[in-house]
N, C-alpha and C positions, 0 to 999 in steps of 0.2 A: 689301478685307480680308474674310477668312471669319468669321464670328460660330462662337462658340466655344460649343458648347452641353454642361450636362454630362454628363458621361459617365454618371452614375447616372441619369438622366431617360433618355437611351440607352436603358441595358439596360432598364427599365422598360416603355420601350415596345418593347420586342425583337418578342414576338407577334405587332404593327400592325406595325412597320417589315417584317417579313418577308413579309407578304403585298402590302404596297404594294412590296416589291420585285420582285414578279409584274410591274408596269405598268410599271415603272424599272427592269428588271434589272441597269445598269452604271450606274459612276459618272454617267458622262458621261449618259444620259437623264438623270438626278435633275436634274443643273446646266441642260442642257439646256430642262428645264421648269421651271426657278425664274426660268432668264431671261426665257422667254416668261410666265409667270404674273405678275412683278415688270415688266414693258413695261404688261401689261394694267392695273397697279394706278396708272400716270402718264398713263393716258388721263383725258380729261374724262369729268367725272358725267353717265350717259346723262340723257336727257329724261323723266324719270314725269308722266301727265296722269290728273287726277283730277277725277272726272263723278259726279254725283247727281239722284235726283228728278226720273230721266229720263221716267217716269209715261208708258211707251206711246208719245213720241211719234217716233215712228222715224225720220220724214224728216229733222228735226233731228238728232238725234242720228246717222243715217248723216253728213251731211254734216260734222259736228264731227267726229266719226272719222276721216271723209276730209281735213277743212284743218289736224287736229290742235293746234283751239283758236288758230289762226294762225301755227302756229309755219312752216307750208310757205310762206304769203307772205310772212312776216315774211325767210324767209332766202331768198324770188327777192325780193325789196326789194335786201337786202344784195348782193346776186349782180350784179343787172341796173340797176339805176334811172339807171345813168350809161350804159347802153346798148341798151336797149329801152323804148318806149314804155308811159305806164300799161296802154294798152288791148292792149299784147303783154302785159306781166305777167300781167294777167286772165288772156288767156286760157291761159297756161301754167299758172295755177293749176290752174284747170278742167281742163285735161287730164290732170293729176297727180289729181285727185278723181275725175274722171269719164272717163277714158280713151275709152274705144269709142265712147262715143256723141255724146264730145267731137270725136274725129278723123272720124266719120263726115258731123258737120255742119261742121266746117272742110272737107274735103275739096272739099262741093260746090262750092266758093269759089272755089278753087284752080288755076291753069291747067296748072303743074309741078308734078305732086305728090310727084314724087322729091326735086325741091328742097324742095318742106317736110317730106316725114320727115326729110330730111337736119338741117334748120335744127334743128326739132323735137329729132328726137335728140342735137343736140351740146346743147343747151340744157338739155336734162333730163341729160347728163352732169354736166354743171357743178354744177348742182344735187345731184346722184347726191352727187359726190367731195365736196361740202362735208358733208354728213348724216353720209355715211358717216366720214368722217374721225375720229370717235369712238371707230370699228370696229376690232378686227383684222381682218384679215384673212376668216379663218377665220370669226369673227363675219358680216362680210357677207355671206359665201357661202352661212350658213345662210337666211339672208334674199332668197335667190336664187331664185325657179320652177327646179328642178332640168333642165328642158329647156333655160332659159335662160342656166344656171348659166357656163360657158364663157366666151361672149360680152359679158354685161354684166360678170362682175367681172376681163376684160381690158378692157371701155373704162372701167372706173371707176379701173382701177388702174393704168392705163398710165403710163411715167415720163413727169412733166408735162416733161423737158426732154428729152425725144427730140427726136432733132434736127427733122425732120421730121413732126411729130404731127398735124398735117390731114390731111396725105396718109394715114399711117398707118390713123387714122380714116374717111377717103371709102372706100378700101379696102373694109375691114369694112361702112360703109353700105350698099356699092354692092352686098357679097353679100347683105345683107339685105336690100335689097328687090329684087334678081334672083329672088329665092327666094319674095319674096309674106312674109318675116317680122318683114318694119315694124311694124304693130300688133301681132302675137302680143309683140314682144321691146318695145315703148314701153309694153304695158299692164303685164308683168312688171318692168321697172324704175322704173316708178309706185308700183307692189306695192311692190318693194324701199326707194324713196324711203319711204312711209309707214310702213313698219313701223322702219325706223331712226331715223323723225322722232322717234318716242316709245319707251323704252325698255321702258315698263310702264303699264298702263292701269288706273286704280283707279274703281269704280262703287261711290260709298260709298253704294248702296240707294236701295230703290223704284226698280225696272224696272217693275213692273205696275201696275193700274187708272189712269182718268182719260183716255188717250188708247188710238188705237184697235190699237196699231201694236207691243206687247210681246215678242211674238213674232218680229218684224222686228228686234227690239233683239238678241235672245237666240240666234236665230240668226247676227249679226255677232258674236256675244260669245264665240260656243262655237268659230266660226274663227280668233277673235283668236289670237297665238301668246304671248301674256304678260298674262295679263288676272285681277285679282283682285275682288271680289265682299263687301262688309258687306253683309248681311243688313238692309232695311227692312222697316215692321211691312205695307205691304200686300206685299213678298214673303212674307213670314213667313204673310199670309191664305192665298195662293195654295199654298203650301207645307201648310200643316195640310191645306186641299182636298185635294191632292195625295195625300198621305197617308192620307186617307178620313175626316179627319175632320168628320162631318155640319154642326156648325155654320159652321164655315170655307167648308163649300160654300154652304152657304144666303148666308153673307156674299158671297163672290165672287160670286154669283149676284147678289144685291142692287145690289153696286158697279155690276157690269158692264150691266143693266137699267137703274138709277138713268142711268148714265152712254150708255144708247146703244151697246152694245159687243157687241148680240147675235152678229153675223158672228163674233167671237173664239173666242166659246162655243160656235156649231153646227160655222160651216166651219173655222175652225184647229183646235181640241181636239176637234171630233166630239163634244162631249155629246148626247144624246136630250134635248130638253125636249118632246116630243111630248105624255106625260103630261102634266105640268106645263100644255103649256099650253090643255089639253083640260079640266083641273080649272080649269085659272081664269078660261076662259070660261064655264065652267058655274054655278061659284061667284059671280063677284064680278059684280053691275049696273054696277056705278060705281065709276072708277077713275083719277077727275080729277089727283088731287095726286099720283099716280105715274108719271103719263106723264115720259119721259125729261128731261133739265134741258135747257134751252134750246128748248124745245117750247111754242107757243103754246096757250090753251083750243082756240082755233079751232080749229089742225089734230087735234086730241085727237078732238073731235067728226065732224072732216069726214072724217079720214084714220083708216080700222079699223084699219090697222098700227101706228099709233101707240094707238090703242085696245089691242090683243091687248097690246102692247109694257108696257103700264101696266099693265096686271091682270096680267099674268105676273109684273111687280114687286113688284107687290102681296100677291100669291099665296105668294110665296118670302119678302117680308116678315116678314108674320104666323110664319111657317116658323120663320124665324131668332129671332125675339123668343121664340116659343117655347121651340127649342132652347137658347139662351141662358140662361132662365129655370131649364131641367132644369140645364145644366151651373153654375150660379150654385147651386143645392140640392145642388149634389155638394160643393162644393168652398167649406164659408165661410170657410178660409182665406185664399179671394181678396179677402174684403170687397168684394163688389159687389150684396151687396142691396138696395143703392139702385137697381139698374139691375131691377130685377123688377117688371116697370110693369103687365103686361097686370091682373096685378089690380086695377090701379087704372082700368082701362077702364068706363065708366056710357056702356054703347049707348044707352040709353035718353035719357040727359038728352046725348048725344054727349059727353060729358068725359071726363076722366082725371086722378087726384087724385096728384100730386108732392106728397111732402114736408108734406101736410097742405092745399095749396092745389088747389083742381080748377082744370082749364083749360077751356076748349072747343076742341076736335078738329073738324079739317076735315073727316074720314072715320072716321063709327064702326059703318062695316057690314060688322061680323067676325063674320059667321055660324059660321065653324070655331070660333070664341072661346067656350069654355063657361067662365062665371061663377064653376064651383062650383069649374073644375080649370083655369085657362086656360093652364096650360104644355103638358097633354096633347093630341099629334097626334090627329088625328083619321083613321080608317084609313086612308083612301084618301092623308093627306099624311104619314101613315110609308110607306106604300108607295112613294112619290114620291122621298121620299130616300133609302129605300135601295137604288131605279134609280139615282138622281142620284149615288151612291156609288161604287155599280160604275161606270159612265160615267167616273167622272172618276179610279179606280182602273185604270183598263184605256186611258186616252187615252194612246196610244205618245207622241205629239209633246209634250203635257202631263208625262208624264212624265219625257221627255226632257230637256224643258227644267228641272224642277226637279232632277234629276238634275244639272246645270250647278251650280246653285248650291249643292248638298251639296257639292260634287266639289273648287268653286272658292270657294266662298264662304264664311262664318265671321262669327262677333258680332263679331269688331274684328280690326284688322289692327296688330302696329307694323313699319314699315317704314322704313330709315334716321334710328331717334330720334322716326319722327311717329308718331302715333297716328289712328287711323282705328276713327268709327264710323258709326253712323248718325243716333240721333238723342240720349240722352244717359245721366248716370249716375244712377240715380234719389239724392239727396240729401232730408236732413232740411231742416225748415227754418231752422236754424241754421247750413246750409252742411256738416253732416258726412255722412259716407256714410250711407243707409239700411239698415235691415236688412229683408230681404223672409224671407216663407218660402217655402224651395223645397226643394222631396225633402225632408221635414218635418226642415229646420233651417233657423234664420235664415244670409243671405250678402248680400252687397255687395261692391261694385265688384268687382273684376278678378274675386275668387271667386265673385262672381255672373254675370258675361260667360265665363268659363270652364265653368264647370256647365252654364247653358243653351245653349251652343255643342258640348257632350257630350252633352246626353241628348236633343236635337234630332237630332243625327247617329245618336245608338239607334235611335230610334224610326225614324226613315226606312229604318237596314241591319234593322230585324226584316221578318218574314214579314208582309206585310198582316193574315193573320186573325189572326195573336198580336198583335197592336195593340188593347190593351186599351183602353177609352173614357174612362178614369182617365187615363191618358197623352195623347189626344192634345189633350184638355180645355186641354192646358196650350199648344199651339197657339193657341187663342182666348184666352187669359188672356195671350197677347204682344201679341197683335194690339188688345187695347183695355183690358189690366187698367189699375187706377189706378199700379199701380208696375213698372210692366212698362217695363224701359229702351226697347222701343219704341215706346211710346205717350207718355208723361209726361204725362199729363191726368190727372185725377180720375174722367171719366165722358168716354163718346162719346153724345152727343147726337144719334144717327140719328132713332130714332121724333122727338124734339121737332124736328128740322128740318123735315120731313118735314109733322107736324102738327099742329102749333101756330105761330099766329103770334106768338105773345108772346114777342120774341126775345130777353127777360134768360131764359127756361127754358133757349136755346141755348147758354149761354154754359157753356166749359169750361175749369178751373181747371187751369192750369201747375203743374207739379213743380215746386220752388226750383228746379234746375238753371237752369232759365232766367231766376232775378231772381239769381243769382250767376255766370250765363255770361259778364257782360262784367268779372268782376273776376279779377286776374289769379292772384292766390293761388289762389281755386278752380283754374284750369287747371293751376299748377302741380300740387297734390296730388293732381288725378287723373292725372296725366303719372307723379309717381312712384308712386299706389297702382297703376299699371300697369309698375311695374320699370323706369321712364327717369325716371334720375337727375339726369344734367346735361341740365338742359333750357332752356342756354341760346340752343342753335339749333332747339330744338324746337317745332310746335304740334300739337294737337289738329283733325280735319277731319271735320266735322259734314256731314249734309242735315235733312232733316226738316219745319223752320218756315223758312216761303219771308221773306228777305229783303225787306222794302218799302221796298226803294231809292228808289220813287217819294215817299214820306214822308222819306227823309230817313236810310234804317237804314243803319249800314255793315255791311257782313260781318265785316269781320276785330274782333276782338272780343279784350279782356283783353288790350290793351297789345300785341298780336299772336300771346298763345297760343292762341289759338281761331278760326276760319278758319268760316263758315259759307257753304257754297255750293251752297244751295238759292235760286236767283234766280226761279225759275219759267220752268224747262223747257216743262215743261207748258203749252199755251196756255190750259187751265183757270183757269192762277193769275198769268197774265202783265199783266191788271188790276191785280189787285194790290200787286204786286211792282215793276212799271214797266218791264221787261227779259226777255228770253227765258234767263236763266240766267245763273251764274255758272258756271265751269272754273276750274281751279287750272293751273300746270302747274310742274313745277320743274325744275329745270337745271345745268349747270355755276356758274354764275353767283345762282342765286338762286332761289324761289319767287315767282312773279306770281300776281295774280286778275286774272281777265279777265270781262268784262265782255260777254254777245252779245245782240245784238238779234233781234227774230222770224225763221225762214226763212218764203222767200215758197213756192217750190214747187220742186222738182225743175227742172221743166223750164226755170221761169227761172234757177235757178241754170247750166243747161248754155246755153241758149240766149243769155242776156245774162252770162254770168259772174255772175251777181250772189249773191255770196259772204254768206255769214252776217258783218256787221262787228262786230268784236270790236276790243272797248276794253281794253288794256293799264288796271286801274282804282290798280292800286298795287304797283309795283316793290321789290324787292330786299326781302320779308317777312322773308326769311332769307337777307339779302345776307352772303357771308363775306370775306374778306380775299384776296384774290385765287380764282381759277378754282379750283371741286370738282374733286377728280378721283376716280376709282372707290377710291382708296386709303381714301375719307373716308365709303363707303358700307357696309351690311353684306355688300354681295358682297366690299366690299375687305376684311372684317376676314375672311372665309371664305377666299379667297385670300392670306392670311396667314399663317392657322394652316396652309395647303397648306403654302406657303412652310417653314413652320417643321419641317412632318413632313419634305419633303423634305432641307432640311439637315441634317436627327434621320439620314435615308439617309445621305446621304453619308459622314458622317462614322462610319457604321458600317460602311459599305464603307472607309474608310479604314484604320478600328482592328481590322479584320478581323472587326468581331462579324458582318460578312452577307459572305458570297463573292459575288463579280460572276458576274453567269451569262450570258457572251457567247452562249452556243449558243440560253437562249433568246429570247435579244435579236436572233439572229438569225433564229427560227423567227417569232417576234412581228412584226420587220418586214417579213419575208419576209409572209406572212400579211396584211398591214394595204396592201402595194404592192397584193395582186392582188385 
C-alpha cells in the first residue's frame, strides 16, 4: 500500500522535488530506488570496531586491523570447525591478515601448488559470501581492487544452487592460475574480506608518543576506506607542533627523547636537531636522569649515544619549562601558576621550593637558568626554536599526517546513539558540568567540545604566519591545562618525575569526572547534555586512563553507560594494566569488549600463526531483541528521509505537479551504460 503523504508538504518542497527529479526523472526510477534503498534498510547492522591508546605501537595495531579484533576467526570458526583442522583454520587466518608472505611460506611446503590455490581459494570464497552477505551488491563491489572487480564478485555471488558449482568454479580457477593470477586475485579478496569484516573504524585517540611506530599507524589510517578519529591530548601535542606552535614542539621533543623515539623525529618527520644537539653537548656536563626510560646508569656512561640522547632531553627540557612559564604569564586565565617552577630552582643548594616546601633535585646544573629571569631563552635556545619551528612547519609527512586528523578527526563523535570521546567532561565536584573560560566566556560540555573542535580547525586552515602566539597558546593549555577535557588532572608533573624523588610531589589530582564515571546518572546527563535522549541502548566510549585489569578494574563502568577501552595498547603501560588492550566491536547482534593479549612479532604471527588471542570479556553490552538491521542505524534513518523525498516524487509525478521526463531518463541512462 502507497503511504499517502500531504499534498501541501508537496508543494512545499516543490524546489527540492524538482531538482531530485534530475536523478529520478520517471516515476518508475523514484519506485525503482525506494525499492533498492528500503532492501538496504532489512540488511543486518554492519560491524563498527572501536580502538584507542594505540600510543605508536604499529605492529599491534596492524595486526588488529588485519584479525579485526577477531571477528575473521571468530567467523572461519563458524564456517570450518566441523571441517577443517585447528591448524588449517590458523593458517587461513594468517593468509587473510597476511596474504603474500603468507602464500609465499606455504608454497614452499607444497608439492601441487595448483591444488592448493585451488583449496585456498574455495575456502576464502566461503568466507568472502559469509562477510559479504551484509552487502548489496553494489556495496561489495565497491570493496573490490577494481582489476579484480569481475572475477571475485562472480565467485562471491554465484547462485549457491547452480547445478553444477565446483565445476563452474575449477573453471574460473583453472584460468587463474593459467595466467599466473592466484596471488594477485587471493590477496585482493583478503583486501575485500577485511574491509567488509568491519563497517567503520573508530580510534577514539592517542595515535602518538610512547611507542616507536605512529606513523605506521597513520599511514594504515589514511588508506582505511571508513575510518574516523577523536582527538587525544598527546595528538592534540603533536598537532599544536604541527602547527608551529613553540611550546608543543619543545613538548613532543621532550616525549619522544624521554621515550627513545629519536629515528621518528630525524628519519620519518626530517626535523634538523643538528643545532640542538650541538648546543647540548656544549652546554650540559651531566645528563644522568635524562637518558632515555628504560636505560641503565651503566650504558649512560659506557654508551655516548645514549649520552648525546640525554643531554639533548635535557637540553629541550629546560626549553619547554621555559616556554611554558612565558605562555602561563600570557594567559592567567588558565590558572596554572602553580606550574611556574623554574623560579623556584636554588642551583646552589640543588633544590626547588613547591608550594612553600623545597625538595632536593637530582640535577640542578641549568646553566641557561638565569635567577633574575628564569623563563627568558637565552639567544642561541631562541634561535634553536625558531629552526625547530620551521622544521616541523615545512615536514611534508608530518604534516600530512596531521592533516589526517583535521580532515577526519573531531573532539567527539556520536554515532548510532553512542557517544565517542577521548578522555572526559571536565565536571564540578558536585558532579555538574564545569564552566571553563574560553574565547573569553565561560562554556561546558557539548558547548565547550563544539568551540574547541572550531577554533582548532581555524587555526590549523589560517596562513601559518597569521597564527598569532595568543591562539596557539591554547594548543598547550589542551594538552596539560587543569580543565582541559583532555587532560583532566590538576597539574602534569613532568619536571617532578623527572627530578625528585619524593613521589607524593608526583602525584596528580583527577577531575570529579572520574570519581563519578562509574555512576550511571552522570553518564546518562552527558549522553543528553550531548543531544541523545533516549539512551536506553546507549553508552559513552572513552580511552585515556589505562584500565588495571590486573588489579581487578572493569572497563565497562555506570551500570554499562560508559565503556573505557584503554587496556594498554602500549607495551609501556601493559604492566600495569595486565593485557595488551581493550577493542570494542559492535554488530548486528550486540556491542562486545574484547579482551587481547601482547603481540609477539610479525614474523611469528606469519611463520607460526600465532594470532593476537583475544578474549570475548563481556557479551551482548547493548544486546537488543532480535538481529540490528541498518534500518536501526543513523545511515538507516538517512535512507529514510531518501525514502520519504522520493515518495514526496512520486506522487508529484502522479498529481502532475512534476512532468516525467523520459528523453532525459533516456539521455541519463544512455550516458551511465557507456
Amino acid at each position: 500500500m502507497k503511504k499517502l503523504i500531504n499534498e501541501n508538504e508537496i508543494k512545499a518542497n516543490l524546489p527540492f522535488l524538482t531538482q531530485l527529479a534530475k536523478s529520478f526523472p520517471t516515476e518508475e526510477d523514484a519506485m525503482t530506488e525506494i525499492v533498492n534503498l528500503s532492501s538496504i534498510l532489512a540488511l543486518p547492522k554492519p560491524t563498527e570496531h572501536f580502538m584507542s591508546d594505540l600510543h605508536g605501537q604499529g605492529d599491534a595495531f596492524e595486526h588488529i586491523l588485519n584479525n579485526c579484533s577477531g571477528v575473521i576467526r571468530n567467523e572461519i570458526t563458524r564456517l570450518f570447525k566441523d571441517t577443517l583442522t585447528f591448524d588449517e583454520m590458523e593458517t587461513l587466518a594468517t593468509i587473510v591478515y597476511y596474504p603474500r608472505q603468507k602464500i609465499a611460506l606455504e608454497l614452499k611446503y607444497v608439492a601441487d601448488k595448483d591444488a592448493w590455490y585451488k583449496t585456498t581459494l574455495r575456502r576464502l570464497i566461503l568466507l568472502g559470501r559469509k562477510i559479504s552477505s551484509k552487502y548489496t551488491r553494489s556495496r561489495v563491489r565497491k570493496n573490490i581492487d577494481a582489476k579484480f572487480a569481475y572475477v571475485i564478485e562472480e565467485l562471491l555471488t554465484a547462485r549457491v544452487n547452480f547445478h553444477d558449482l565446483d565445476a563452474y568454479y575449477d573453471e574460473i580457477f583453472d584460468s587463474i592460475i593459467r595466467y599466473d593470477y592466484a596471488e594477485n586475485v587471493i590477496v585482493a579478496l583478503t583486501n575485500t574480506i577485511k574491509r567488509l569484516a568491519v563497517e567503520r573504524l573508530h580510534i577514539v585517540g592517542d595515535i602518538y608518543d610512547r611507542g616507536p611506530e605512529p606513523h605506521r599507524i597513520l599511514e594504515l589510517l589514511i588508506k582505511h576506506p571508513s575510518v574516523d578519529v577523536q582527538w587525544g591530548n598527546h595528538d592534540i601535542l603533536w598537532m599544536g607542533a604541527a602547527m608551529g606552535d613553540k611550546t608543543c614542539i619543545s613538548g613532543v621533543l621532550t616525549n619522544s627523547f624521554r621515550h627513545g623515539n629519536l629515528e621518528l623525529i630525524e628519519d620519518v618527520y626530517g626535523i634538523n636537531l643538528r643545532h640542538l644537539l650541538m648546543f647540548a653537548h656544549k652546554t650540559y656536563k651531566s645528563a644522568l636522569v635524562f637518558r632515555p626510560r628504560k636505560t641503565s646508569s651503566d650504558a649512560y656512561y659506557d654508551n655516548p649515544e645514549i649520552n648525546i640522547r640525554a643531554k639533548l632531553h635535557k637540553a629541550i627540557f629546560v626549553i619547554m619549562h621555559k616556554l611554558e612559564g612565558q605562555m602561563i604569564k600570557r594567559n592567567p586565565q588558565a590558572h596554572m601558576d602553580h606550574r611556574l617552577l623554574l623560579e623556584g630552582i636554588d642551583q646552589e643548594r640543588s633544590t626547588i621550593t613547591i608550594q612553600g616546601v623545597a625538595y632536593p633535585i637530582k640535577d640542578a646544573d641549568f646553566p641557561t637558568i638565569d635567577p633574575n629571569d628564569p623563563y627568558a631563552l637565552t639567544e642561541e635556545e631562541q634561535i634553536i626554536i625558531d629552526e625547530l619551528q620551521q622544521s616541523f612547519l615545512k615536514s611534508p609527512t608530518l604534516q600530512r599526517h596531521i592533516h589526517f586528523f583535521i580532515e577526519r578527526g573531531s573532539m567527539y563523535l556520536i554515532q548510532n546513539n553512542n557517544l565517542l570521546f577521548h578522555a572526559l567532561v571536565p565536571l564540578n565536584d558536585d558532579g555538574t558540568f564545569k564552566d571553563v573560560e574560553l574565547g573569553g566566556r565561560l562554556r561546558h560540555g557539548k558547548e565547550m567540545f563544539d568551540y574547541l573542535d572550531a577554533e582548532v580547525k581555524r587555526i590549523y586552515y589560517e596562513d601559518p604566519a597569521e597564527r598569532r602566539e595568543s591562539e596557539l597558546d591554547l594548543m598547550w593549555y589542551l594538552w596539560c591545562g587543569p580543565d582541559s577535557p583532555f587532560f583532566g588532572k590538576d597539574k602534569m608533573t613532568t619536571f617532578e618525575r623527572v627530578e625528585i624523588d619524593d613521589t607524593k610531589t608526583h602525584k596528580e589530582k583527577r577531575n570529579a569526572y572520574y570519581r563519578y564515571q562509574d555512576t550511571e546518572n552522570m553518564a546518562v546527563a552527558i549522553l543528553n547534555e550531548f543531544g541523545i535522549e533516549n539512551t536506553e541502548h546507549s553508552v559513552i566510549v572513552n580511552g585515556h586512563i589505562p584500565v588495571e585489569k590486573i588489579n581487578g578494574e572493569n572497563p565497562i563502568k555506570a551500570n554499562g553507560k560508559l565503556i573505557v577501552i584503554d587496556g594498554g595498547f602500549s607495551k609501556y603501560y601493559q604492566k600495569t594494566t595486565g593485557i595488551a588492550g581493550y577493542t570494542l566491536t559492535y554488530d548486528s547482534r550486540g556491542l562486545y569488549i574484547v579482551a587481547h593479549e601482547p603481540f609477539v612479532s610479525l614474523e611469528k604471527a606469519i611463520e607460526d600463526n600465532a594470532d593476537i588471542k583475544a578474549t570475548i570479556e563481556v557479551r551482548d553490552i547493548l544486546a537488543t531483541k532480535g538481529q540490528m538491521t541498518v534500518r536501526d542505524t543513523d545511515k538507516g534513518v538517512e535512507l529514510e528521509q531518501e525514502i520519504h523525498n522520493l515518495e514526496m516524487l512520486v506522487q508529484a509525478y502522479e498529481h502532475c505537479l512534476i512532468n516525467e521526463n523520459h528523453e532525459y531518463r533516456y539521455i541519463k541512462v544512455s550516458t551511465k551504460n557507456n
